[in-house]
MMTF fields as JSON, N, C-alpha, C and O atoms, coordinates in Angstrom:
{
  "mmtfVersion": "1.0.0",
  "mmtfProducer": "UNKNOWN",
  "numBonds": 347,
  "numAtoms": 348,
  "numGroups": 87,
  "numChains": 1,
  "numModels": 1,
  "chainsPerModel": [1],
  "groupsPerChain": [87],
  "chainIdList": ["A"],
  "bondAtomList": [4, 2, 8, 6, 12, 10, 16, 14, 20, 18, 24, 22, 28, 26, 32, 30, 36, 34, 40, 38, 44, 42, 48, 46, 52, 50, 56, 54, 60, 58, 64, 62, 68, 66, 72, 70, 76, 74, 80, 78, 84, 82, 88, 86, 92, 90, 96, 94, 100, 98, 104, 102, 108, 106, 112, 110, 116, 114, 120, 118, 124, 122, 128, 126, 132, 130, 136, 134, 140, 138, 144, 142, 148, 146, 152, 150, 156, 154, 160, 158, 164, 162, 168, 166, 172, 170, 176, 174, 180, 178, 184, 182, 188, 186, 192, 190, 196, 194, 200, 198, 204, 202, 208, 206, 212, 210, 216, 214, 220, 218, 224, 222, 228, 226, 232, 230, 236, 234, 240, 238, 244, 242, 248, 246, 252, 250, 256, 254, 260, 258, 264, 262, 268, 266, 272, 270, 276, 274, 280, 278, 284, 282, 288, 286, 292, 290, 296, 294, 300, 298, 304, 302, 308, 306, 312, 310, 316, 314, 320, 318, 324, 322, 328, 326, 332, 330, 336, 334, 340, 338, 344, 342],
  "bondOrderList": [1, 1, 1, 1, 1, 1, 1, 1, 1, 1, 1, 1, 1, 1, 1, 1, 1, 1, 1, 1, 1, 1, 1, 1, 1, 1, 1, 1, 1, 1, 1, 1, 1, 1, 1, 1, 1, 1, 1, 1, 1, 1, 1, 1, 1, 1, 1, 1, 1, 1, 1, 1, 1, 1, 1, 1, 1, 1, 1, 1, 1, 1, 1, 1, 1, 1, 1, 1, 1, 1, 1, 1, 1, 1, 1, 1, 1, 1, 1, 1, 1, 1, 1, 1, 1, 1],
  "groupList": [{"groupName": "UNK", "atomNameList": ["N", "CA", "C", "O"], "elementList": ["N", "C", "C", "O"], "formalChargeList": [0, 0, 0, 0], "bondAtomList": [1, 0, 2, 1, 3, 2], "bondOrderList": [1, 1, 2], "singleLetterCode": "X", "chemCompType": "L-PEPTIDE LINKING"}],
  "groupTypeList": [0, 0, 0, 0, 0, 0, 0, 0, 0, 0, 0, 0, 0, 0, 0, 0, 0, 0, 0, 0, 0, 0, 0, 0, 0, 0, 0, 0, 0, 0, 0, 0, 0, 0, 0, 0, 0, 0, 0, 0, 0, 0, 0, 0, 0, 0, 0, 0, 0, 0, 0, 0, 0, 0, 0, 0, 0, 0, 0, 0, 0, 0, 0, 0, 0, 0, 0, 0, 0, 0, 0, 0, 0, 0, 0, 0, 0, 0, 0, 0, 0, 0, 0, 0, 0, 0, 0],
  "groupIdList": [1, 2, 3, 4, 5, 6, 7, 8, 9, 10, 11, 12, 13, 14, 15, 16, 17, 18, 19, 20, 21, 22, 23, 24, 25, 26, 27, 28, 29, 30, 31, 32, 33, 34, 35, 36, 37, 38, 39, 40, 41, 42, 43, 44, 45, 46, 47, 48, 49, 50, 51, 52, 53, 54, 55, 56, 57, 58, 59, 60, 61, 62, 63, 64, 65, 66, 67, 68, 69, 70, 71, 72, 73, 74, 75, 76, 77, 78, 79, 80, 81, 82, 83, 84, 85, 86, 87],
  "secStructList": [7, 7, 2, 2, 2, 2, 2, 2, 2, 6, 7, 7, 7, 4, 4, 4, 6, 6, 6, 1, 7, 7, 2, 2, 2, 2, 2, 2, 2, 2, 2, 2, 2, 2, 2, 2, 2, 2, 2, 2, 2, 2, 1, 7, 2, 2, 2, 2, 2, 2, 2, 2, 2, 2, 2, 2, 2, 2, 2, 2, 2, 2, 2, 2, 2, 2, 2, 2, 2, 2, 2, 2, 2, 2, 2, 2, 2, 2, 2, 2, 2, 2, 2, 2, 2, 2, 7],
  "xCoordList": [-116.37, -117.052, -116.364, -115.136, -117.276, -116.53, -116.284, -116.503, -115.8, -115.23, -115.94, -115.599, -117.142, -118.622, -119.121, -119.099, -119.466, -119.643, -118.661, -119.009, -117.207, -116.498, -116.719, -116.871, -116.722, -116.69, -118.342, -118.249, -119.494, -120.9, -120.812, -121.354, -119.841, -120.383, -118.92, -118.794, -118.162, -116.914, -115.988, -115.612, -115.266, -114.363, -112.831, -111.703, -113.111, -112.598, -112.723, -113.711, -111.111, -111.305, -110.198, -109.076, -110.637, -109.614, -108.734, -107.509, -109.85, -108.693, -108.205, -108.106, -107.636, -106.967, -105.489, -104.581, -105.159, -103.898, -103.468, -102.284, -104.436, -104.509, -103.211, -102.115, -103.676, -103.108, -101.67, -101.085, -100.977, -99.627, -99.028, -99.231, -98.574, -97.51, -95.82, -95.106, -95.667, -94.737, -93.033, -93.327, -92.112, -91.517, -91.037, -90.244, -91.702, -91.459, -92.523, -92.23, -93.994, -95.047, -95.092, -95.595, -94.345, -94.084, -93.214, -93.581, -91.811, -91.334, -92.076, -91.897, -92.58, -93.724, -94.924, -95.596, -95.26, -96.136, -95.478, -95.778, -94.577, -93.639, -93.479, -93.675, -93.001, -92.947, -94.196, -94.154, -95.393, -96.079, -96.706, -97.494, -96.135, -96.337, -95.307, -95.69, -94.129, -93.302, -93.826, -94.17, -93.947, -94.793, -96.134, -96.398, -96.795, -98.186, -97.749, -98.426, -96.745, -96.482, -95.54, -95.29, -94.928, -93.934, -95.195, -95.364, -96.098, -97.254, -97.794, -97.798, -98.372, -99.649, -98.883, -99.563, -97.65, -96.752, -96.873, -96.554, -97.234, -97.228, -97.948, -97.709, -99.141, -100.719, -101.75, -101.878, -102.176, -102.997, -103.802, -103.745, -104.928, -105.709, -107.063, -107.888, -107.002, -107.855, -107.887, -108.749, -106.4, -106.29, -106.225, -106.868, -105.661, -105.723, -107.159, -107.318, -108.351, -109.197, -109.779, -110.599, -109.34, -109.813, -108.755, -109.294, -108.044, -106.622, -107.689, -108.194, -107.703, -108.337, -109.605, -109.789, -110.596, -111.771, -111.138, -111.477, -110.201, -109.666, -109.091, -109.178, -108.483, -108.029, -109.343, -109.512, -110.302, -111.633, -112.228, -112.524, -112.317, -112.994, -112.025, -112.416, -110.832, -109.852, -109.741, -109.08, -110.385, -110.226, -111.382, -111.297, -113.013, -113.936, -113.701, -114.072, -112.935, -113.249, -112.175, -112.466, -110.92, -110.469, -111.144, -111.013, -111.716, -112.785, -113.742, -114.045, -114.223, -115.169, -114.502, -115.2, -113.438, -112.292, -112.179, -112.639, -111.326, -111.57, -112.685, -112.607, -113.366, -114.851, -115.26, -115.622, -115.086, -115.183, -114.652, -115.173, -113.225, -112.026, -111.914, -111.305, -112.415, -112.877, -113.702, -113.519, -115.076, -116.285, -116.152, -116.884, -115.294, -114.746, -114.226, -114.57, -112.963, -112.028, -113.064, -113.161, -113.899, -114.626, -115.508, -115.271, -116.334, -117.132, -116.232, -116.554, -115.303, -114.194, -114.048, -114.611, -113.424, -113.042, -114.469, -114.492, -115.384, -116.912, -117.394, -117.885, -116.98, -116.949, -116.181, -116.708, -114.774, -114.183, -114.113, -113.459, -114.765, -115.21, -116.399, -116.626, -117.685, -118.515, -118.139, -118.582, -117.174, -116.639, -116.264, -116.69, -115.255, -114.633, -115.091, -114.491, -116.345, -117.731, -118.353, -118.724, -118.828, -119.717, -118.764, -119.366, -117.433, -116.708, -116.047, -115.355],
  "yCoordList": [-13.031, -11.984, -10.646, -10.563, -9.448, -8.32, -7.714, -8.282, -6.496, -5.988, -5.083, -4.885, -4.54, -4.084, -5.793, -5.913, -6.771, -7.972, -8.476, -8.925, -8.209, -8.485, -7.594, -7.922, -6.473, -4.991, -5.782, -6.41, -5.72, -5.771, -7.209, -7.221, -8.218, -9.947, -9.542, -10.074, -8.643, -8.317, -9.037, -9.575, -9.347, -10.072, -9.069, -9.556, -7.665, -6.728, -5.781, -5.272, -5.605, -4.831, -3.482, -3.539, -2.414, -1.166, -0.994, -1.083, -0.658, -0.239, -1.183, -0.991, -2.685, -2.912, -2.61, -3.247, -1.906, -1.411, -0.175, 0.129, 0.476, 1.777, 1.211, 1.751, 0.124, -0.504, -0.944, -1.087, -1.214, -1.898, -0.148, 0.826, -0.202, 0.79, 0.912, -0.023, 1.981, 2.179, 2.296, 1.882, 2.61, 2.694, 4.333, 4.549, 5.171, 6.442, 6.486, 6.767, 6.341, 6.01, 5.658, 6.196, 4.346, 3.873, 4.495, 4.648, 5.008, 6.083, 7.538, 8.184, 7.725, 8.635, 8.089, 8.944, 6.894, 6.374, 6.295, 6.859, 5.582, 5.514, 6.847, 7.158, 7.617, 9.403, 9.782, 9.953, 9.856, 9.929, 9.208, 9.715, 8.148, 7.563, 7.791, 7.909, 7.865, 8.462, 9.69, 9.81, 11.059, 12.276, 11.959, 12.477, 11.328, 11.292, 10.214, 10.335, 9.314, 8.922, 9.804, 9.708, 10.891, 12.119, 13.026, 13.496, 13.128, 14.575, 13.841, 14.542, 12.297, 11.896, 11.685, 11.112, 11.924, 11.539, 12.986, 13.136, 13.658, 15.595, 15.53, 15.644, 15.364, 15.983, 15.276, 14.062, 15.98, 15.414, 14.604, 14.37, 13.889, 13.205, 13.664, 13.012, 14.859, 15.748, 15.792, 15.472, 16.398, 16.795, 15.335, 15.173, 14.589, 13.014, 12.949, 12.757, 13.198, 12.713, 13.756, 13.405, 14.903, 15.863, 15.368, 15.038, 15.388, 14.995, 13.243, 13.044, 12.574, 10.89, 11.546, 11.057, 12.654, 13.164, 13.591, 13.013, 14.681, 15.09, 14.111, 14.161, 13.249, 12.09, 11.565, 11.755, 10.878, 10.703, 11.397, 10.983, 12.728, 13.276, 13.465, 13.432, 13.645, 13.869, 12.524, 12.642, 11.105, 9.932, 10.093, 10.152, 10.249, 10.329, 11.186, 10.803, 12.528, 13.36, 12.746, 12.873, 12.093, 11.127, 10.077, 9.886, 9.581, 8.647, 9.018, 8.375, 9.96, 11.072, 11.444, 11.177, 11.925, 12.393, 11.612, 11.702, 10.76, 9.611, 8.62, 8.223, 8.608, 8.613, 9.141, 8.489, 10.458, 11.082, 11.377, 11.979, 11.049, 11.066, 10.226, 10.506, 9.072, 7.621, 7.572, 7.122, 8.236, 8.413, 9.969, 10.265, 10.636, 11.482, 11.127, 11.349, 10.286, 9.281, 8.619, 8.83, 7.718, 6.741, 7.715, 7.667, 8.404, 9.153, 10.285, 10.52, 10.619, 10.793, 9.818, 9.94, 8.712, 7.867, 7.661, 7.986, 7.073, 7.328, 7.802, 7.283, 9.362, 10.492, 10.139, 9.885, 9.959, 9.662, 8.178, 8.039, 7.207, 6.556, 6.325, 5.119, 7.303, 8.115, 8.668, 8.588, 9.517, 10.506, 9.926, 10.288, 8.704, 7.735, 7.11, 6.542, 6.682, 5.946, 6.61, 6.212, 7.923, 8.525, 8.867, 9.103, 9.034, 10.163, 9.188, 9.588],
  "zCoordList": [-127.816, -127.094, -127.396, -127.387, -127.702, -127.789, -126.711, -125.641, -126.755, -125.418, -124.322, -123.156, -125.11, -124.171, -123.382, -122.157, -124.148, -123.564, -122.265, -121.173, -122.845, -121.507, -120.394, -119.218, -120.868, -119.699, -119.078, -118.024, -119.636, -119.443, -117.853, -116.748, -118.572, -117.483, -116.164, -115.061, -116.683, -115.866, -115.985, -114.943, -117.205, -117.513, -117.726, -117.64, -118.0, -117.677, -116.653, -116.124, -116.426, -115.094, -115.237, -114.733, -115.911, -116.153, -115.008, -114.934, -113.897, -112.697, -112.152, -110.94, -112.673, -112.346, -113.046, -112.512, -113.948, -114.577, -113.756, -113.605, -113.267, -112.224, -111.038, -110.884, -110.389, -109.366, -109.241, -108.167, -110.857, -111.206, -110.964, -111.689, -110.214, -109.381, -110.35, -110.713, -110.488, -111.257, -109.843, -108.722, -109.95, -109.134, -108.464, -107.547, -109.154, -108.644, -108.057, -106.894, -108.175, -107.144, -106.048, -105.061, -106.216, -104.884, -104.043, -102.878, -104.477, -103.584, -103.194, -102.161, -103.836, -103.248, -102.423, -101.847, -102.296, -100.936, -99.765, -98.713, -99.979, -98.966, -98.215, -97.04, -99.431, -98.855, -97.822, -96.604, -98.798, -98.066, -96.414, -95.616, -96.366, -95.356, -94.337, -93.173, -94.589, -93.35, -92.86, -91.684, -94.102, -93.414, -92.76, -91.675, -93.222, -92.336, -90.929, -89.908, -90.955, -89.322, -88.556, -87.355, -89.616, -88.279, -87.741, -86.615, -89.016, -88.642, -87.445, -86.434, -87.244, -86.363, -85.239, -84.387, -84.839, -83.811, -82.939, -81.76, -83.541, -83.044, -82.647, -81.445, -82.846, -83.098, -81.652, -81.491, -81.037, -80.066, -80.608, -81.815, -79.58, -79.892, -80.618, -81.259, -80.325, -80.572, -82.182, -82.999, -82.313, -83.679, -84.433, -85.47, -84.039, -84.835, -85.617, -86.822, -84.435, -85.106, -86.196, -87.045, -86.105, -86.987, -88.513, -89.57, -88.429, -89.542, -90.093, -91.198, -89.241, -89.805, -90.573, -91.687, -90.152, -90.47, -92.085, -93.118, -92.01, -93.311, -94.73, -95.957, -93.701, -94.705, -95.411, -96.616, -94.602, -95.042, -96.26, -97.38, -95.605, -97.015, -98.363, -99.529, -97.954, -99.134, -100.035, -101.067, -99.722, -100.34, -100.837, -102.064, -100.254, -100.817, -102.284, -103.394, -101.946, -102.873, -104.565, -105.755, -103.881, -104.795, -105.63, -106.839, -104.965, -105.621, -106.451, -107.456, -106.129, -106.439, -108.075, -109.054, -108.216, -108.889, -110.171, -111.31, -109.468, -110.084, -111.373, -112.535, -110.568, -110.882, -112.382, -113.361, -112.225, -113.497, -114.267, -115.206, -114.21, -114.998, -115.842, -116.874, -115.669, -116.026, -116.941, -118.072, -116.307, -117.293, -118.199, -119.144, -117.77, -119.398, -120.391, -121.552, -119.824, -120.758, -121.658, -122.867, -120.876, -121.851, -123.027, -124.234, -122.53, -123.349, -124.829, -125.994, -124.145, -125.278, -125.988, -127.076, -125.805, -126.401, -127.724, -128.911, -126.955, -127.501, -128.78, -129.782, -128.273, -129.498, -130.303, -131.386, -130.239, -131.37, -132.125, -133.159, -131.582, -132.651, -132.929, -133.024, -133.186, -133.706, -134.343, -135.489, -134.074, -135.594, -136.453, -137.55, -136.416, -137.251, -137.631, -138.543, -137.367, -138.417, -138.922, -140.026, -138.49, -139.491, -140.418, -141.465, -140.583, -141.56, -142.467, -143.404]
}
C-alpha cells in the first residue's frame, strides 16, 4: 500500500508525532499549569468563568491554527514534488 492509501483507510496518523512531547515542553506545561492554578486561585467566580470562556476560544483558535499549518505543510510539500516531476 502506498502512503496516500495508508493516510486515505487511516493507517497513518501525523498528529500523532505532534503528541511525543519533548522534555523542554513538558517543563513548559507544567509551567503553564502552575500559572494558570496561582491565576484561578485570585480570580472570582465571576472572572473564572470569563478566563474558562478565554481559554475556550484561545484552543479553538489553536486548532484552528493548527489546522492550517498542516494543510500548508502538505500542499508545500505537494508543490515540490510537482516541481520534481515535471523538471
Amino acid at each position: 500500500m502506498n502512503t496516500l492509501e495508508d493516510l486515505y483507510y487511516g493507517n497513518l496518523f501525523p498528529h500523532e508525532k505532534c503528541s511525543k512531547l519533548d522534555d523542554e515542553v513538558k517543563e513548559l506545561l507544567k509551567l503553564l499549569n502552575r500559572n494558570e492554578e496561582k491565576l484561578a486561585a485570585t480570580l472570582t467566580e465571576s472572572q473564572k468563568e470569563t478566563f474558562e470562556k478565554y481559554k475556550d476560544c484561545n484552543r479553538e483558535f489553536s486548532e484552528i491554527s493548527e489546522r492550517e499549518i498542516f494543510l500548508n505543510g502538505f500542499r508545500l510539500g505537494a508543490r515540490i514534488i510537482i516541481d520534481v516531476v515535471n523538471n
